[in-house]
N, C-alpha and C positions, 0 to 999 in steps of 0.2 A: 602567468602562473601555468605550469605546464603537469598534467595528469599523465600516469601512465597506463595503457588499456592492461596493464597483467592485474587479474583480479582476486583480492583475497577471498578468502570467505571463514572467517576466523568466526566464531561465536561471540566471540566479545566484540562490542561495539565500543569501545573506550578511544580506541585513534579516532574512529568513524564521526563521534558525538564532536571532538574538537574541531575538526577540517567544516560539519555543518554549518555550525552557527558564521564560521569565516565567509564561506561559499553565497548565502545565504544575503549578506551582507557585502559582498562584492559581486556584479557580475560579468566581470571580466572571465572567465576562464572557460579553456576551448575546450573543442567536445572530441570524444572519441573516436577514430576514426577505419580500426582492426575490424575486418572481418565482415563477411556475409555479405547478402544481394538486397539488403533492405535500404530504401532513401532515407537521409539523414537522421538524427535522432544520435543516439549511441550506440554504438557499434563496439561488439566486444568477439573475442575469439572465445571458443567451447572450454570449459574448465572441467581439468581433471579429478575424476570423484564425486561429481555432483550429478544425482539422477536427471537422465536428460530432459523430463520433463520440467523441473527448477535451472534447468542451466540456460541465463537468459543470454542472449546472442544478440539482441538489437531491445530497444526499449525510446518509445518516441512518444511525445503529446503534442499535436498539429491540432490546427483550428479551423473551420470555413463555417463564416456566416456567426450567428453565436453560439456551434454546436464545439465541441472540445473532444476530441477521441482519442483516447490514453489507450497503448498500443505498447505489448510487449512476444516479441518472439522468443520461445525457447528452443536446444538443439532435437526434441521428436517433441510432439503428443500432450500438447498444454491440455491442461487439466483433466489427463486421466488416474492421474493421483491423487487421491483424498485421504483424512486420517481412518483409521479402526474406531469403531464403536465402544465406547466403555460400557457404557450402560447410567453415567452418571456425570453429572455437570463437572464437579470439582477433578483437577489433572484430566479432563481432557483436551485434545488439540485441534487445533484450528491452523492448514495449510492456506497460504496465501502468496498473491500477485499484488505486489504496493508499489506504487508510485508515489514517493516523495518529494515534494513541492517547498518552493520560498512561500508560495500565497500566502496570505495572512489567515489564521482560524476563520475571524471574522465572517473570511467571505463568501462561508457556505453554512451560517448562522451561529458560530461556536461567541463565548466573548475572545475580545480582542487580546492578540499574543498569545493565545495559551500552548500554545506548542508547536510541532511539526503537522504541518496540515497533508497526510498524503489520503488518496484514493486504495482503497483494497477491494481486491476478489477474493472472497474467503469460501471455504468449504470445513463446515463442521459436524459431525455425523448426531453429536450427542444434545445438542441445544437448537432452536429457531431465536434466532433475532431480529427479526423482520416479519413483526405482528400485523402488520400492514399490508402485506402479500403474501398470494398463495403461489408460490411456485409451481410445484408437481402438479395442482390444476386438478385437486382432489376434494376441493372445498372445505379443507383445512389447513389453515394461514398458518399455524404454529405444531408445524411437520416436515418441514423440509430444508432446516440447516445443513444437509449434506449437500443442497444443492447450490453451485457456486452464483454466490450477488455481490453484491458492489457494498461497499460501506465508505462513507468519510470516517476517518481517527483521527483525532489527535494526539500524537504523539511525546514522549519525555525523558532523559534519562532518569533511571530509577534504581537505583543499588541494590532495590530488595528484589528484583528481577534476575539479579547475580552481576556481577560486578562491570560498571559500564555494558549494561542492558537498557534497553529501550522498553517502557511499559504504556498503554495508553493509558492517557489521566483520566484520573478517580475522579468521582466528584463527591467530598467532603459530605459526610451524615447531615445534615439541618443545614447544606448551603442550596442556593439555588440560582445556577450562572442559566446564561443564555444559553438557551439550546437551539438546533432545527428543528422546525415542526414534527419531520417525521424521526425523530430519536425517539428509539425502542425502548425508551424507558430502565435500561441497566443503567446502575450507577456510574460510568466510565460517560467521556466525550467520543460518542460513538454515533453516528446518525448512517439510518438504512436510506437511503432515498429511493431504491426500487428501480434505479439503473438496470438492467440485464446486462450482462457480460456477455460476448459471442465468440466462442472457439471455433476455430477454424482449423486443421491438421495443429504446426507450431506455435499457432499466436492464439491469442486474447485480446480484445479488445472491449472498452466500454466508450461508449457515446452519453457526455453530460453537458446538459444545456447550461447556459447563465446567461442571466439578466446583462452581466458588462462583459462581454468577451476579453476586454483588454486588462483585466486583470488573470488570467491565463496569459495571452500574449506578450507577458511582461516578468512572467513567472520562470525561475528554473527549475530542476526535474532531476529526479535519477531511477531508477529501476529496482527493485528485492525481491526475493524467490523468500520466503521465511516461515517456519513455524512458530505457532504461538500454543501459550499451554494458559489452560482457565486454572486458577489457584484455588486453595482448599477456604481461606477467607474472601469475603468481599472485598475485603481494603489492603490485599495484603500485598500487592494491586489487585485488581481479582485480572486480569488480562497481560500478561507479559510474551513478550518477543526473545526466546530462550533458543531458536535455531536457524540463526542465520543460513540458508543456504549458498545463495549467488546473490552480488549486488553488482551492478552494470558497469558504473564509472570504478571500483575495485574498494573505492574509499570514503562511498556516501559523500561526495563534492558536490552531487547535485550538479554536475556541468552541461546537461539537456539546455537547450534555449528553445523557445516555443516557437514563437514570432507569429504574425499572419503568415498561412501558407492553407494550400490546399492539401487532404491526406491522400498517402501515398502508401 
């Protein structure tokens, strides 16, 4: 099966959602090979119209030992873009670096299957989700959503996100699934584990440990630049993926392969 590196960036996720679940479930398919001085991973050329700090150009997850460092370069200045402040929970947004994975939920304590398991670095001006750290180092743990962390999501297509949009799962009034220890307690499959992200000029990366490396090492992967907008109800999803910027392989195939290797 043969990917082409020309990359959309359409706001609908309706092709995208199809080609996953296929990818996902086969992993045969080769990886990108267009562009730039980065070692392996996917490699994509500069897309036009996309701010250059969301325009990703290489996007890799390498492994050594049992640390996992999910690594994505953009064409200038990763994360000097953040949203505007509203003043209030409901419509506002939350920019982000996701890394989309085959792994199962499971394996960073979601129940089992529930969706797309990817890695994000978000940056939100108007909410803290991460009651469990104090970022800015002010000695107040629920202040500093603007400053960019790590979250696990779980991810789903969701029509009331706008049509073949991707929302992260709700979780149901009176259910109660497995969660990670450190979920920040929103009703969504959303867990802070308190990862740092490190910006360096074009890139980002975060460094997350596990217990079995070789469920990373077995995993495939793809890259998204995207905005997400909080909704006016809880369940209406309250978290939707409404701006796709850039995605790396063009069509969400997930063609990244991990493997053992050393990061580069």
């Amino acid at each position: 099966m043969k990917y082409s590196t020309k990359r959309s960036t359409s706001k609908s996720l309706k092709t995208l959602l199809t080609t996953v679940s296929a990818a996902t479930a086969a992993f045969g398919i080769s990886v990108c090979q267009a562009g730039g001085q980065h070692s392996g991973g996917i490699k994509t050329p500069h897309t036009a119209g996309v701010a250059p700090t969301f325009d990703i150009v290489h996007a890799k997850i390498s492994t050594q030992g049992n640390i996992a460092t999910f690594h994505m370069a953009v064409a200038d200045k990763a994360g000097t873009s953040k949203p505007t402040k509203t003043g209030k929970l409901a419509g506002s947004r939350v920019f982000s670096y996701v890394w989309p994975t085959s792994m199962n939920s499971e394996v960073v304590g979601f129940e089992k299957n529930a969706g797309i398991l990817a890695l994000a670095v978000t940056s939100h001006s108007d909410f803290d989700d991460t009651p469990l750290f104090d970022e800015n180092s002010d000695n107040n743990p629920g202040n500093d959503g603007d400053i960019w962390h790590s979250h696990w999501v779980v991810l789903q297509p969701d029509d009331r996100c706008g049509k073949g949009a991707l929302g992260v799962v709700d979780i149901p009034k009176g259910t109660h699934p497995t969660l990670p220890k450190t979920w920040p307690g929103l009703p969504i499959l959303l867990d802070s584990p308190g990862w740092d992200p490190t910006f360096v000029n074009e890139t980002v990366e975060v460094r997350v440990p596990f217990d079995d490396i070789n469920v990373v090492n077995n995993a495939r992967y793809d890259g998204v630049t995207a905005g997400l907008r909080v909704n006016q109800s809880v369940h209406a999803p309250l978290l939707c993926v409404v701006d796709v910027k850039d995605i790396a392989s063009g069509d969400l195939s997930l063609p990244g392969k991990v493997g053992p290797q050393l990061h580069q």
